[in-house]
Residue frames as qw, qx, qy, qz and C-alpha x, y, z in Angstrom:
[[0.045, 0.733, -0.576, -0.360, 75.68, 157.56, -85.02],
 [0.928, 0.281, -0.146, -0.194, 76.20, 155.00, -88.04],
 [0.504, 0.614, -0.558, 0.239, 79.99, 155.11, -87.67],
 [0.757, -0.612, 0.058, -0.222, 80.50, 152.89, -84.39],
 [0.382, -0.597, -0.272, 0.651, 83.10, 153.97, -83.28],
 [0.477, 0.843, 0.248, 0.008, 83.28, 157.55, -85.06],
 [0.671, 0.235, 0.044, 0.702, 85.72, 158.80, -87.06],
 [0.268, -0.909, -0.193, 0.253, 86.53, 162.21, -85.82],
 [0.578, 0.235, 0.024, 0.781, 88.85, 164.68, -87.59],
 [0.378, -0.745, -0.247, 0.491, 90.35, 167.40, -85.34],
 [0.364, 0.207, 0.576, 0.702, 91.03, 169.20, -88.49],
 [0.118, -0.639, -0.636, -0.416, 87.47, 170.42, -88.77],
 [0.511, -0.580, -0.413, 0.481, 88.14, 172.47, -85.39],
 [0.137, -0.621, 0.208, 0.743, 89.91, 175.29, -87.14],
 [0.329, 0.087, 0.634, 0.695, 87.99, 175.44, -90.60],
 [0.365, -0.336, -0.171, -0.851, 85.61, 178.45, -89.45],
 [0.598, -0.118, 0.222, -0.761, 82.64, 178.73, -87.49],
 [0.746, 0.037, -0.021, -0.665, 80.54, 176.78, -88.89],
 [0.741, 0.261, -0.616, 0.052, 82.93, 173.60, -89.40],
 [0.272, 0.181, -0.798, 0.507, 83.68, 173.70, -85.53],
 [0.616, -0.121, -0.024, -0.778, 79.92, 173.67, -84.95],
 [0.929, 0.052, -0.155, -0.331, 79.53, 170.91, -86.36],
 [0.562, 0.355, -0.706, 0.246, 82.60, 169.43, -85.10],
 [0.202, -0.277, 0.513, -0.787, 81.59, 169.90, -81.55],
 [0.777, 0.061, -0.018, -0.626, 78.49, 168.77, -81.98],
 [0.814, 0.257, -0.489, -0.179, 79.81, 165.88, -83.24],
 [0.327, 0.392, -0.678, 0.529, 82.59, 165.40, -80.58],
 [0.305, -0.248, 0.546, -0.740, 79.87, 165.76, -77.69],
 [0.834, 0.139, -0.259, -0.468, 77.60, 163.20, -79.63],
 [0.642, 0.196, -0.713, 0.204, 80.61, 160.57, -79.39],
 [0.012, 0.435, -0.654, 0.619, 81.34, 161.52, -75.88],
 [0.400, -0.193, 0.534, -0.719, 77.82, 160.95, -74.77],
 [0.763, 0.391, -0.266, -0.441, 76.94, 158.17, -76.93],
 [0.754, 0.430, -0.486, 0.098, 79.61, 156.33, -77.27],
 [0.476, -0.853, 0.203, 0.064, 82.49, 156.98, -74.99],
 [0.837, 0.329, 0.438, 0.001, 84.25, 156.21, -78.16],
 [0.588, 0.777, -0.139, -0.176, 85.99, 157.68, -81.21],
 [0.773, 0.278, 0.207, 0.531, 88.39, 157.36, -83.67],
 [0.083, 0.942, 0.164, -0.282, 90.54, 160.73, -84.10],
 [0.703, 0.145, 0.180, 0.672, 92.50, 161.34, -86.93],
 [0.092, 0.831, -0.002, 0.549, 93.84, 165.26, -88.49],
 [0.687, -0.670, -0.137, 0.243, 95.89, 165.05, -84.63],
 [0.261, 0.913, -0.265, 0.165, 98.60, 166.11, -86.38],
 [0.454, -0.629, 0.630, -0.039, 101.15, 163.59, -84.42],
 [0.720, 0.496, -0.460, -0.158, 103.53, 161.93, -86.27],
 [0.112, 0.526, -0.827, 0.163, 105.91, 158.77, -85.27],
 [0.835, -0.222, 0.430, -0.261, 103.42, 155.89, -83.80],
 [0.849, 0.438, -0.292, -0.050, 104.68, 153.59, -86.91],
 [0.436, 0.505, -0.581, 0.465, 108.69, 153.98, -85.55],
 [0.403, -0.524, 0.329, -0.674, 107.12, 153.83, -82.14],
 [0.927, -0.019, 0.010, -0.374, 105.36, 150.84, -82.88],
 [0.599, 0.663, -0.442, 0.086, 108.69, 149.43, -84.52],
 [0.012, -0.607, 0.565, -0.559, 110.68, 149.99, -81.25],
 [0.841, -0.258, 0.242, -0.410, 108.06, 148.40, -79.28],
 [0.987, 0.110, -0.074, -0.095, 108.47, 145.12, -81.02],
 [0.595, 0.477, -0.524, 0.381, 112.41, 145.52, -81.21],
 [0.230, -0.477, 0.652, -0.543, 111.78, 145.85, -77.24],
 [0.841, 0.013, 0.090, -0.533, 109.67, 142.92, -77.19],
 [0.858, 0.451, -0.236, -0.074, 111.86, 140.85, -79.00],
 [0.154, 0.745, -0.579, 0.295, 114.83, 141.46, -76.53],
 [0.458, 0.043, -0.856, 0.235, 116.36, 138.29, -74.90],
 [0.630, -0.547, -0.543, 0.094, 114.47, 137.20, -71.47],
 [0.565, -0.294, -0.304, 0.708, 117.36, 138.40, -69.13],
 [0.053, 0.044, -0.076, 0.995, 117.30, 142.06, -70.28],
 [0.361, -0.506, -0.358, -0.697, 113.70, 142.49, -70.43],
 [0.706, -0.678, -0.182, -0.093, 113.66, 141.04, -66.68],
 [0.464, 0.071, -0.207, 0.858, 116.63, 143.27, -65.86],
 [0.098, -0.285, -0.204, -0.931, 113.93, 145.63, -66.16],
 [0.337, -0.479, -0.809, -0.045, 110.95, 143.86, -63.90],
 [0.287, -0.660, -0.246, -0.650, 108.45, 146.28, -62.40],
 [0.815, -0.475, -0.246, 0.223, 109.09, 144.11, -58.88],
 [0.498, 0.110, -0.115, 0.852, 112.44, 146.31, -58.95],
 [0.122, -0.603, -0.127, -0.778, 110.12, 149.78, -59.04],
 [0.114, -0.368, -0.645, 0.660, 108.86, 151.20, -55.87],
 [0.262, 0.466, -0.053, -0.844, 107.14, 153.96, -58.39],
 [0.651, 0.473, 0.532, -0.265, 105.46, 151.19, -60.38],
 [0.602, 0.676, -0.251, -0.342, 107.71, 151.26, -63.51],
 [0.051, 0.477, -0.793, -0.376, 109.08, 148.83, -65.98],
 [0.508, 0.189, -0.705, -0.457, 108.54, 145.44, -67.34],
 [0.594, -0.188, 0.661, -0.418, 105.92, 142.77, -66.63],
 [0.147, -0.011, -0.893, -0.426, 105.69, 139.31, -68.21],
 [0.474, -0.197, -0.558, -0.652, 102.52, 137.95, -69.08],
 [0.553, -0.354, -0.745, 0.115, 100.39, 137.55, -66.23],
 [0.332, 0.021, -0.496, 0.802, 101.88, 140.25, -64.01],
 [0.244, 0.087, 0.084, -0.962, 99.05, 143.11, -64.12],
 [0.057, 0.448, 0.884, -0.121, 95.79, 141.41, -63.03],
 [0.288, -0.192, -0.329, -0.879, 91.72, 142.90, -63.91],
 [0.793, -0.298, -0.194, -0.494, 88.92, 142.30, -62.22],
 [0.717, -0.400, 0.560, -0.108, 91.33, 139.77, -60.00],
 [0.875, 0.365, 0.318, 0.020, 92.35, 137.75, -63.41],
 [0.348, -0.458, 0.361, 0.734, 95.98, 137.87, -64.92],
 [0.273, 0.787, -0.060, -0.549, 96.42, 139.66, -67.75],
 [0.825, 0.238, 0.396, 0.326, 97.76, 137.97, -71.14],
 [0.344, 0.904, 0.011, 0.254, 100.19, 140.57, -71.94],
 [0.691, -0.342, -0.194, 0.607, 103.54, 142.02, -71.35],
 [0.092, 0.929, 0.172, 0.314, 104.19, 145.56, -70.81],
 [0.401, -0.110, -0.412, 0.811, 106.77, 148.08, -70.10],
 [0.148, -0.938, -0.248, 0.192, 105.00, 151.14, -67.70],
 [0.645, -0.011, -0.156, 0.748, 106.23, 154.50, -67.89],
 [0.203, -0.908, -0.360, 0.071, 105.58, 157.74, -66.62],
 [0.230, 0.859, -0.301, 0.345, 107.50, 161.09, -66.65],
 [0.817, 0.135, -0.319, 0.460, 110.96, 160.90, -65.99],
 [0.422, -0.831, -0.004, -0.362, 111.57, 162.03, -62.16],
 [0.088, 0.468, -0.764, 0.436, 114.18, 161.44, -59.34],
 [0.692, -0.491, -0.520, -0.096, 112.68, 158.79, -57.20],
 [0.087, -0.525, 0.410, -0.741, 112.28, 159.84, -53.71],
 [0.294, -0.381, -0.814, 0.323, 111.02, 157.92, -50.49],
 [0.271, -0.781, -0.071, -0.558, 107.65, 160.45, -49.33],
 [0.002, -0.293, 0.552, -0.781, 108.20, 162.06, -45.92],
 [0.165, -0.530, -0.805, 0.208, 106.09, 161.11, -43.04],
 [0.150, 0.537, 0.276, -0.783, 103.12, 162.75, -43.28],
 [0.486, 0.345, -0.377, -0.709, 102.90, 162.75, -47.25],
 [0.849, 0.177, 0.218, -0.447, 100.62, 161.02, -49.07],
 [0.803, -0.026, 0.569, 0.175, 101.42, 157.42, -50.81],
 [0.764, 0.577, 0.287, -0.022, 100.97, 158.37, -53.89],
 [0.163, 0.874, -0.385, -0.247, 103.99, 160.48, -54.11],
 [0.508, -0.174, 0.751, 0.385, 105.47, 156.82, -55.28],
 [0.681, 0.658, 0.320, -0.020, 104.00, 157.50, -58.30],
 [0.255, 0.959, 0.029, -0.121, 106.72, 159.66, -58.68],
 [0.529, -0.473, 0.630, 0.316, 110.43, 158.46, -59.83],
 [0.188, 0.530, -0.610, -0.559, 112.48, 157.56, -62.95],
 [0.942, 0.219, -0.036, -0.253, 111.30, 154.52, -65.54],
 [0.756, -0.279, 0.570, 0.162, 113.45, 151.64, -66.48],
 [0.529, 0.715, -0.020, -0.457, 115.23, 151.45, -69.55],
 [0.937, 0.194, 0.103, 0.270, 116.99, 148.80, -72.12],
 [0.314, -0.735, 0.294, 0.524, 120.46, 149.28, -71.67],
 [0.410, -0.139, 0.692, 0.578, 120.68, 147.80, -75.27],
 [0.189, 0.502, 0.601, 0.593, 117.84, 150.08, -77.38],
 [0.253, -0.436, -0.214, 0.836, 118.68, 153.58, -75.82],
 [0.039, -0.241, -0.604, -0.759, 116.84, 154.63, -78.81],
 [0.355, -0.543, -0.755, -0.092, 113.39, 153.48, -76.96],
 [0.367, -0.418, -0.452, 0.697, 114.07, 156.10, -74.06],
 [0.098, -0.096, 0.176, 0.975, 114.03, 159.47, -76.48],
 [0.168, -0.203, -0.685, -0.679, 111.01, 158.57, -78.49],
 [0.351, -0.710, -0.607, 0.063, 108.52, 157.21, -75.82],
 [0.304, -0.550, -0.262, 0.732, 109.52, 160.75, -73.94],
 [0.039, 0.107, -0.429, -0.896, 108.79, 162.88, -76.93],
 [0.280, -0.425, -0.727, -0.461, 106.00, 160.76, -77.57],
 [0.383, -0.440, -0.757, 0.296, 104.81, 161.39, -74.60],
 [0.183, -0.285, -0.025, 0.941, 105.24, 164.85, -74.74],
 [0.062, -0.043, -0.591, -0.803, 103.15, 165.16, -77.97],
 [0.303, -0.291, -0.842, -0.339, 100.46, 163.40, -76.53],
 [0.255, -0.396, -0.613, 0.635, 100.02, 165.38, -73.44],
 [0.091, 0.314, -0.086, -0.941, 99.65, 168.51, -75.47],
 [0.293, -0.119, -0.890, -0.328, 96.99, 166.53, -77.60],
 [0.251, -0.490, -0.833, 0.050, 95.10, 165.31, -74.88],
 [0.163, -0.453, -0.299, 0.824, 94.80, 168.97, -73.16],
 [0.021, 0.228, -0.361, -0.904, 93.48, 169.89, -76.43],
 [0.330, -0.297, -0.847, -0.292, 91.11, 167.57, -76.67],
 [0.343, -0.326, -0.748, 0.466, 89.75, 168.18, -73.35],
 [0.010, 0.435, 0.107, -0.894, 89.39, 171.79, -73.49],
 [0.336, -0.029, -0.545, -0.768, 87.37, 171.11, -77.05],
 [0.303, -0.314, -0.900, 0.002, 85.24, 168.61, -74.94],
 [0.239, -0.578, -0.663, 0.410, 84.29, 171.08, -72.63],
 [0.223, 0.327, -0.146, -0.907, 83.38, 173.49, -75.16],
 [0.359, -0.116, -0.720, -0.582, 80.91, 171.03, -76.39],
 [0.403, -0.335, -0.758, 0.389, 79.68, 170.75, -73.21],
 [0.057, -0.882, -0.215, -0.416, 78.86, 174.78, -73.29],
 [0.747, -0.565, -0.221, 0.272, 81.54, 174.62, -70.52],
 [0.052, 0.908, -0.412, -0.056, 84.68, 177.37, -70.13],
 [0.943, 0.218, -0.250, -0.030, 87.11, 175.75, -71.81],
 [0.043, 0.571, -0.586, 0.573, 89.67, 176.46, -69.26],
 [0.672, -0.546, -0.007, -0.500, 87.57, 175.17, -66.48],
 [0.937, -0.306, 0.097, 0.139, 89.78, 171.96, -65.55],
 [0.622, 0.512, -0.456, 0.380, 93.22, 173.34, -66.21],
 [0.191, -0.671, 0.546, -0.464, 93.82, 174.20, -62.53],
 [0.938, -0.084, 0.254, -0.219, 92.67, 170.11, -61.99],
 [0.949, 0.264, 0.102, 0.138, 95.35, 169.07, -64.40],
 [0.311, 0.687, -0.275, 0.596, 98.23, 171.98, -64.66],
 [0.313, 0.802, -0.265, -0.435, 100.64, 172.07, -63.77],
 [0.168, -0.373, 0.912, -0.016, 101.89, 168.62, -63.90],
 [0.813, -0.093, -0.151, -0.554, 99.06, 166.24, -65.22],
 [0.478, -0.429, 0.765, -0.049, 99.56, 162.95, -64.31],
 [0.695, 0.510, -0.398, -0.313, 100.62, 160.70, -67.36],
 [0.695, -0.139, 0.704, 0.046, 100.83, 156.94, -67.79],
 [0.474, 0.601, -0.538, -0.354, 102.50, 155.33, -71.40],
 [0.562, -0.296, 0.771, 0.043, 102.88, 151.61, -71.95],
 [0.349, 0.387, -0.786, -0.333, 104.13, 149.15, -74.41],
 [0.781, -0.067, 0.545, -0.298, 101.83, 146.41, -74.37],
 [0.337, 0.228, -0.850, -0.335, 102.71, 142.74, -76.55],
 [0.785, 0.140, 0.211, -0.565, 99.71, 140.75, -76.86],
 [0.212, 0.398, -0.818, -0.356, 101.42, 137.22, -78.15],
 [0.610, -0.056, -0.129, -0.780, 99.19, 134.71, -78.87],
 [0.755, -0.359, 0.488, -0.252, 98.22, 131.44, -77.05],
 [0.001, 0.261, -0.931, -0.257, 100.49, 128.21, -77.83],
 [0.530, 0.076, -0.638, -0.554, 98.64, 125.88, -80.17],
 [0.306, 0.043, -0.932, 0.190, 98.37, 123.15, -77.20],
 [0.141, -0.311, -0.561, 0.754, 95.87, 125.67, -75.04],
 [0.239, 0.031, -0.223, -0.944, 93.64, 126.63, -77.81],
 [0.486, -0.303, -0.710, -0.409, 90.94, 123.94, -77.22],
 [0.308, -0.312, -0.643, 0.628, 90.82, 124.47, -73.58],
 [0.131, -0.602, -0.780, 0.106, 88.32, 126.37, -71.99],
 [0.003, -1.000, -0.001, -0.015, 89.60, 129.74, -71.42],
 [0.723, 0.492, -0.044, 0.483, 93.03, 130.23, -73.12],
 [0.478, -0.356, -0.276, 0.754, 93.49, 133.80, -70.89],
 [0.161, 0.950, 0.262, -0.060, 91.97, 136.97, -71.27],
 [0.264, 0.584, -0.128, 0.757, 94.31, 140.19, -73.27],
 [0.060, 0.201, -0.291, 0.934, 93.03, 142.50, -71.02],
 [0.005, 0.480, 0.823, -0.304, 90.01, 141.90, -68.99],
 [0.192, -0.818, -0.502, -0.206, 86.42, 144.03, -68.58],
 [0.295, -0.535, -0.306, 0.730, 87.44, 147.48, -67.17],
 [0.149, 0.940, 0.198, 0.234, 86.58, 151.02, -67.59],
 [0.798, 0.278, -0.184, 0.503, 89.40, 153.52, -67.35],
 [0.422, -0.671, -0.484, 0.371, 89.81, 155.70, -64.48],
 [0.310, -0.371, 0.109, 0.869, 91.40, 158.96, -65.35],
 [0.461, 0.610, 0.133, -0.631, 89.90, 161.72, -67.97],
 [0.564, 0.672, -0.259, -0.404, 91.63, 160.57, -71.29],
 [0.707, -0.343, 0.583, 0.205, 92.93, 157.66, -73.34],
 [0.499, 0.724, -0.346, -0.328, 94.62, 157.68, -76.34],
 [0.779, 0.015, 0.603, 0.172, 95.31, 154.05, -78.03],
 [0.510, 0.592, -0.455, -0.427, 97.11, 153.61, -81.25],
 [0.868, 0.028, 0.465, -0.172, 96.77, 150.05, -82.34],
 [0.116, 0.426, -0.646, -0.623, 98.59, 147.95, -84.79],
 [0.411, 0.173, -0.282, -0.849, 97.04, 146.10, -87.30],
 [0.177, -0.101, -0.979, 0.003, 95.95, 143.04, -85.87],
 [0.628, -0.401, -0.230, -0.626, 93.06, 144.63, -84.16],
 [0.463, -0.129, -0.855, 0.196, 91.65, 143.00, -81.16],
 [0.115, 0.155, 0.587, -0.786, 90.05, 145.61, -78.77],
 [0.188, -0.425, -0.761, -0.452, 86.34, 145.34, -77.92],
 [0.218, -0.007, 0.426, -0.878, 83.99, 147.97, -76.48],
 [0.073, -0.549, -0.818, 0.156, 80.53, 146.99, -74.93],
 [0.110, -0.253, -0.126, -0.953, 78.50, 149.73, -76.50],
 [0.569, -0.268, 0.105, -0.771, 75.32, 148.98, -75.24],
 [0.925, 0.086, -0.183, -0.323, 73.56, 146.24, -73.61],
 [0.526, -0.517, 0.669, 0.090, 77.63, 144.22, -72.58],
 [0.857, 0.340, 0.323, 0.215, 77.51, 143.08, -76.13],
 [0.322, -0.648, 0.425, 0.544, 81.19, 143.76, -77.36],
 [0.577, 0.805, 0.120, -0.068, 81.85, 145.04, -80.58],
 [0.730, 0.229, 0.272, 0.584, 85.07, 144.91, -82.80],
 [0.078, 0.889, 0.113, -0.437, 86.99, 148.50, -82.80],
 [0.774, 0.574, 0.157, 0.218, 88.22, 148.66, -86.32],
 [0.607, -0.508, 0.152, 0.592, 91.55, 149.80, -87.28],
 [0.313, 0.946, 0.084, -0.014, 92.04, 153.17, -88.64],
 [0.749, 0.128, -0.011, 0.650, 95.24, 153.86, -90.24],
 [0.437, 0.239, -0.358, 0.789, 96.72, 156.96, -88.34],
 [0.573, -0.613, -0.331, -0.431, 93.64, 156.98, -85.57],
 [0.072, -0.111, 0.776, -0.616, 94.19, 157.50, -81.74],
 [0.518, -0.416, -0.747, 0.036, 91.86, 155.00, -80.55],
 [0.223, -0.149, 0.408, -0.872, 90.02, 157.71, -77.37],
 [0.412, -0.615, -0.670, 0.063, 87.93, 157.14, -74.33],
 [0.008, -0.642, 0.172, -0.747, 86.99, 158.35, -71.57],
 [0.301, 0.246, -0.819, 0.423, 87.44, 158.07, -68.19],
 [0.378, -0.443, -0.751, 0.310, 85.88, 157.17, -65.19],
 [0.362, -0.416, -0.276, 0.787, 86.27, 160.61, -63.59],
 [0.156, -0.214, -0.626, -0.734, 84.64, 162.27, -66.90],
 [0.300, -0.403, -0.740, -0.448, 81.60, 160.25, -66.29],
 [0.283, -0.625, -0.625, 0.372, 81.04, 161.03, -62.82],
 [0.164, -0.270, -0.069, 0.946, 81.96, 164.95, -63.24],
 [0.209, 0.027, -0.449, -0.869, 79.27, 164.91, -65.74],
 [0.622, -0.010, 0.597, -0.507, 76.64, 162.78, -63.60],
 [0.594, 0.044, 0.802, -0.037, 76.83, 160.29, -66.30],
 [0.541, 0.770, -0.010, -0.338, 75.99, 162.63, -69.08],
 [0.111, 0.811, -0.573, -0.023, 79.50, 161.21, -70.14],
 [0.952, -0.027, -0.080, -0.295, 80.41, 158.08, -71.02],
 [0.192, 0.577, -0.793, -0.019, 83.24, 156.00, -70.21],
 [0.917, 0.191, -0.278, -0.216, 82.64, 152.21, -71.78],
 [0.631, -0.410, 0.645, 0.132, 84.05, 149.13, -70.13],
 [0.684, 0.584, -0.330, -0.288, 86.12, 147.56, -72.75],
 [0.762, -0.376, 0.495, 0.179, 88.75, 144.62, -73.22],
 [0.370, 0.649, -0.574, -0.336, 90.94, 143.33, -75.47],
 [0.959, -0.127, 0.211, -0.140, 90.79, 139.64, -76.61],
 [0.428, -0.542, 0.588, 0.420, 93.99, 137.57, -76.95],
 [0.174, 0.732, -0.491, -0.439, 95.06, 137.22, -80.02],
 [0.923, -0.156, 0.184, -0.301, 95.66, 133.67, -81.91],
 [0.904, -0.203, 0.280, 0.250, 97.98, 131.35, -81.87],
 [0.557, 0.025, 0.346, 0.754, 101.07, 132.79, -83.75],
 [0.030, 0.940, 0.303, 0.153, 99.64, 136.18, -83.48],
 [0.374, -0.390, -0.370, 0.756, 101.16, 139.12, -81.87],
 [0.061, 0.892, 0.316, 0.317, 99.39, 142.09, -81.38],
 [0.547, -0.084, -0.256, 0.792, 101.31, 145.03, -80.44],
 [0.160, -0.873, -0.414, -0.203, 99.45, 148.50, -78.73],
 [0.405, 0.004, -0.331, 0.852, 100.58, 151.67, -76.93],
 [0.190, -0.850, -0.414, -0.266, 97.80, 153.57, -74.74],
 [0.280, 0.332, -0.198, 0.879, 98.33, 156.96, -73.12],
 [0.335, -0.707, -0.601, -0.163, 96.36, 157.90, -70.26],
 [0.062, 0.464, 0.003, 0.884, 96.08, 161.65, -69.82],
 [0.559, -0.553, -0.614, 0.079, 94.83, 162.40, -65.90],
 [0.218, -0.959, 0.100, -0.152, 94.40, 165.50, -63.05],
 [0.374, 0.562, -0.594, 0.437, 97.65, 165.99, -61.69],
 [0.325, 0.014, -0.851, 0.412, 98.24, 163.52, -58.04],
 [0.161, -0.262, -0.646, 0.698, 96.86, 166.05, -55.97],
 [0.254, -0.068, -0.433, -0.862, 94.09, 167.21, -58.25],
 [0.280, 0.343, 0.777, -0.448, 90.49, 167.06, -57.22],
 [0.195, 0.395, 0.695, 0.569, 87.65, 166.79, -59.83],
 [0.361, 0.249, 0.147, -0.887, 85.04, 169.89, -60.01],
 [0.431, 0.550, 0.672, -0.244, 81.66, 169.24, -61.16],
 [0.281, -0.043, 0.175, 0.942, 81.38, 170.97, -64.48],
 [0.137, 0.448, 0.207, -0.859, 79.04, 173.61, -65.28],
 [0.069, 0.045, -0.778, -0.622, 76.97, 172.56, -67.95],
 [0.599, 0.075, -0.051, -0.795, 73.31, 172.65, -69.17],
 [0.591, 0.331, -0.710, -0.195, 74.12, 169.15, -70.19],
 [0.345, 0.161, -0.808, 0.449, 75.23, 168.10, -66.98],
 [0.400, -0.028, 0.456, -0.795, 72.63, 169.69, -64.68],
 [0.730, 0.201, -0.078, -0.649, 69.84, 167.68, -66.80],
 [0.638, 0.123, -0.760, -0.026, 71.54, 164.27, -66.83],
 [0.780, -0.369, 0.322, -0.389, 70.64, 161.64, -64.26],
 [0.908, 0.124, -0.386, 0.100, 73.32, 158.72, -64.60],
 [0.835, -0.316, -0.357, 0.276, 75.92, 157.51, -62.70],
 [0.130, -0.790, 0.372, -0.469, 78.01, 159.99, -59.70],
 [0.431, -0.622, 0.640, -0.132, 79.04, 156.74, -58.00],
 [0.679, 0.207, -0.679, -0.188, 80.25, 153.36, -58.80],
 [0.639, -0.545, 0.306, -0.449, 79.67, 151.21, -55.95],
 [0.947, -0.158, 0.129, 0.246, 81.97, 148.45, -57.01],
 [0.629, 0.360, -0.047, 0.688, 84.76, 151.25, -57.73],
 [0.121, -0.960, -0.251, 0.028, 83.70, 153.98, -55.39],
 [0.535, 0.591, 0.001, 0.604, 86.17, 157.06, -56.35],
 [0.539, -0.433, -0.315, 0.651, 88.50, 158.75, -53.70],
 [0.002, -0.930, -0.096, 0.353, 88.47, 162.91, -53.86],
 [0.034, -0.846, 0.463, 0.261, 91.74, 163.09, -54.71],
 [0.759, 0.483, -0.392, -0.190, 93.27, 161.71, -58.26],
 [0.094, 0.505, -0.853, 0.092, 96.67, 160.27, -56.37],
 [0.472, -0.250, 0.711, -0.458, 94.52, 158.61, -54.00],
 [0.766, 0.359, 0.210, -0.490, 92.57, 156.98, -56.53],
 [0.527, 0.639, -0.536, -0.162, 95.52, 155.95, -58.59],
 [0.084, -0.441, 0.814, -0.368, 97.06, 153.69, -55.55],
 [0.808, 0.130, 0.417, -0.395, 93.58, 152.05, -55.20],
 [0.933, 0.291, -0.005, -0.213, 93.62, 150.27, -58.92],
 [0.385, 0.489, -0.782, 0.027, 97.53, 149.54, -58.36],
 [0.446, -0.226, 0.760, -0.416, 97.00, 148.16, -55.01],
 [0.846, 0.129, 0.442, -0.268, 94.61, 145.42, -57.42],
 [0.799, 0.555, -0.149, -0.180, 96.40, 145.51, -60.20],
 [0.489, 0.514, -0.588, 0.388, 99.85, 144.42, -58.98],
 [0.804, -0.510, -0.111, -0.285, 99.48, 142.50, -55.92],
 [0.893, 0.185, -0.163, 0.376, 102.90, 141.24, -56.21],
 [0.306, 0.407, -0.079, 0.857, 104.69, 144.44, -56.13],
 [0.534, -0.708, 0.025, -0.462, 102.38, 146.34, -53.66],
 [0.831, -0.552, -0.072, 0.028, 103.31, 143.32, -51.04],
 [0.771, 0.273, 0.004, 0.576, 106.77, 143.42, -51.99],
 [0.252, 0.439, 0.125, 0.853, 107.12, 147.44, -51.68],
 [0.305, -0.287, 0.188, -0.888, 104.27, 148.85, -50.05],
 [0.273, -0.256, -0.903, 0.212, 102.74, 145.92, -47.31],
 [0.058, -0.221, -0.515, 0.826, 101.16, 148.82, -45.51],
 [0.036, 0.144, -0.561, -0.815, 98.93, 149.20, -48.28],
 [0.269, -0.082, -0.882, -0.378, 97.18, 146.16, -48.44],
 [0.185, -0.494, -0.847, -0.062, 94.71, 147.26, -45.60],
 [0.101, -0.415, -0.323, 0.844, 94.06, 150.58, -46.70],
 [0.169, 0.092, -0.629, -0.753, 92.53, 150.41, -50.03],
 [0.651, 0.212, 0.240, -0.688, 89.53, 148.43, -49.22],
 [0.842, 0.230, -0.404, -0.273, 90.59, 145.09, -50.65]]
């Protein structure tokens, strides 16, 4: 492919036969190529006002935004300042609010599994009640989206395109954050390493949908760990793919460690990914595919090695990514994960 990442218009899906041929075609090219695209024709409107919001949260005094601190969550929502949400063991240069569908929070019963903290209500500015409607809508939009997407993947894949709803339905598990990317004070720019955006990782669940604003700033390591600029497309969801993808597909699938680099000095960059995953208690399936039977890459990561079951697998990358909060919340944790 010349177009690195490719543009992809989901448009072309429903313009006859022969146009969703060649859309497919195309769509399974990216997947297994790339682990890449650009996808515009999505038909979802509002990232712009979305974006907007972000920044008007972003912008809110100290106190309320750490009124809101993730340390408060047992269920792993709300706000972290820069630093909080570590990669590879390395803080992050970013603040973000998590959020995840809006649930009662509940203490699990003995006997259930951890993850059911995944499962409880988000934090919200008591002063831009606005912020609460949209990201939930948005969120909404994008579930139905990603399910769509998915099911077109695995028709390019020669696969029933049903095959993973009973993995994801009825509940997928969805993750939304507001990330601000502000850029290093002037005093810290000759220094050796300023701070990383967002370290090296690959993303663990089936789908991500990124809408960027126009600073730009993510880089994917197509081939080879040389990282490449992903341009900004004006109304593009920025998609990968996950971890869980690549293994179901023995690697025929691709899902690309990327990062994001900080920004400079009097910068801000401002992002909102969506990451579309099986529901807690969901277990991947091999899929059926001509594709799949005939590939020979990766089914294990041996410096990530994937649990059966999606919850279980979610708890692992908090348990590194929030070290703070885990000890704080869930001590019992810290020597069951394997770190």
């Amino acid at each position: 492919m010349s177009d690195m990442p490719p543009v992809i218009d989901l448009r072309a899906a429903e313009r006859g036969p022969e146009a969703r041929a060649e859309f497919l075609d195309r769509l399974r090219r990216a997947a297994h190529e790339i682990g890449f695209f650009q996808l515009v024709g999505h038909g979802v409107v509002g990232a712009a006002e979305l974006l907007d919001l972000s920044r008007q949260f972003f912008a809110l005094p100290d106190r309320e935004r750490h009124e809101l601190d993730i340390l408060n969550s047992p269920h792993f929502r709300g706000y972290s300042r820069l630093g909080r949400e570590h990669t590879r063991g390395e803080p992050d240069q970013r603040q973000q609010l998590d959020i995840g569908p809006e649930r009662p929070g509940a203490r699990p019963a003995a006997g259930e599994p951890t993850y059911r903290w995944l499962i409880g209500p988000n934090q919200w500015p008591a002063s831009l009640p606005e912020l609460r409607q949209a990201v939930l809508a948005w969120m909404d939009q994008l579930a139905d989206l990603s399910h769509r997407l998915l099911r077109l993947i695995l028709e390019s894949l020669e696969t029933p395109a049903d095959f993973l709803d009973t993995v994801v339905a009825p509940d997928p598990q969805v993750h939304f954050k507001l990330l601000h990317y502000p850029g290093p004070a002037a005093e810290v720019v000759d220094t050796i390493s300023p701070g990383q955006g967002a370290g090296i990782h690959k993303d663990l669940g089936l789908l991500t949908l990124l809408v960027q604003d126009s600073v730009g700033g993510l880089q994917v390591a197509f081939e080879d760990d040389n990282f490449v600029d992903v341009p900004v497309v004006a109304d593009a969801f920025v998609v990968n793919l996950g971890e869980l993808l690549e293994v179901a597909t023995r690697g025929y699938l691709k899902a690309t460690i990327h990062r994001v680099v900080r920004p400079a000095p009097g910068v801000d960059r401002y992002s909102m990914p969506f990451f579309y995953s099986p529901r807690l208690e969901g277990e991947m399936r091999p899929l059926p595919s001509r594709y799949v039977s005939e590939a020979d890459g990766v089914v294990v990561d041996p410096g990530n090695p994937l649990f059966a079951c999606y919850g279980d697998n979610v708890m692992k990358g908090l348990t590194r990514g929030f070290p703070d909060l885990i000890a704080r919340h869930h001590p019992d944790l810290l020597n069951t994960t394997g770190q």
